[in-house]
C-alpha positions as CSV (number, residue, x, y, z in Angstrom):
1,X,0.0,0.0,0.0
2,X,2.8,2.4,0.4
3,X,3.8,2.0,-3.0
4,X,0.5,2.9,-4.1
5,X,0.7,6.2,-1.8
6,X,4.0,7.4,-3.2
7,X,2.6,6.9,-6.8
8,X,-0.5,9.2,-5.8
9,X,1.9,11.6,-4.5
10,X,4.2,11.5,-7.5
11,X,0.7,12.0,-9.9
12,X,-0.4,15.0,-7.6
13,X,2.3,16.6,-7.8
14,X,3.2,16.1,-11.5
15,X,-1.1,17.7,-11.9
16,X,-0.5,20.6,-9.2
17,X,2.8,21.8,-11.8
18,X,1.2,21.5,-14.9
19,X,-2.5,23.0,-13.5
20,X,-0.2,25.7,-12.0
21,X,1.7,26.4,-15.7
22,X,-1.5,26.3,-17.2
23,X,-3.3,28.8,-15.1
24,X,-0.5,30.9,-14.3
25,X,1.3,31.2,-17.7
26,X,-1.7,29.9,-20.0
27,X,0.4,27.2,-21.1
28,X,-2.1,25.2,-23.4
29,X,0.3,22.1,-23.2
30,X,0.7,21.7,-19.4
31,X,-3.3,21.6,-19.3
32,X,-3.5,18.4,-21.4
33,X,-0.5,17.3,-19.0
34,X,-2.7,17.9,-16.1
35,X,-5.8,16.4,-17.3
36,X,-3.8,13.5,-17.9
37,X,-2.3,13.3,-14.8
38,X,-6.2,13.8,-13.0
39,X,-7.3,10.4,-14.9
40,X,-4.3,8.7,-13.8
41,X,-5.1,10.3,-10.2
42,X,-8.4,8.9,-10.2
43,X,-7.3,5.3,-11.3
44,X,-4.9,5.3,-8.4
45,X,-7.3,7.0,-6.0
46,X,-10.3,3.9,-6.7
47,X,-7.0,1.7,-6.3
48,X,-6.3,3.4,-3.1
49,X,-10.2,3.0,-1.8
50,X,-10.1,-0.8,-2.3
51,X,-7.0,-1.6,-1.0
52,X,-8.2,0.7,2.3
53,X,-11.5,-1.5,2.6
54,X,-9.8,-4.5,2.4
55,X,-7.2,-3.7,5.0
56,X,-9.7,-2.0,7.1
57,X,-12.2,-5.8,6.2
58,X,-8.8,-8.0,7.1
């Protein structure tokens, strides 16, 4: 599971540079970065939810 954290933490932070390029410089390029990075967040965040029940179950 801590695996799993540190990859959420590397995704957030690789979505909070390119949301902060985008909106601060209008960088149309970061944006598609980010969005990409907020699917792969959201993958990993439904990964995080299940693992938590389980462990939380067991």
């Amino acid at each position: 599971m801590n695996e799993l954290i540190e990859k959420i933490n590397a995704s957030f932070e690789t979505l909070k540079a390119d949301a902060e390029l985008q909106a601060g410089k209008g960088n149309k390029a970061a944006g598609t970065r980010a969005r990409k990075a907020s699917l792969e967040l959201e993958k990993l965040l439904k990964q995080f939810r299940k693992a938590s029940l389980e462990a939380s179950k067991g």
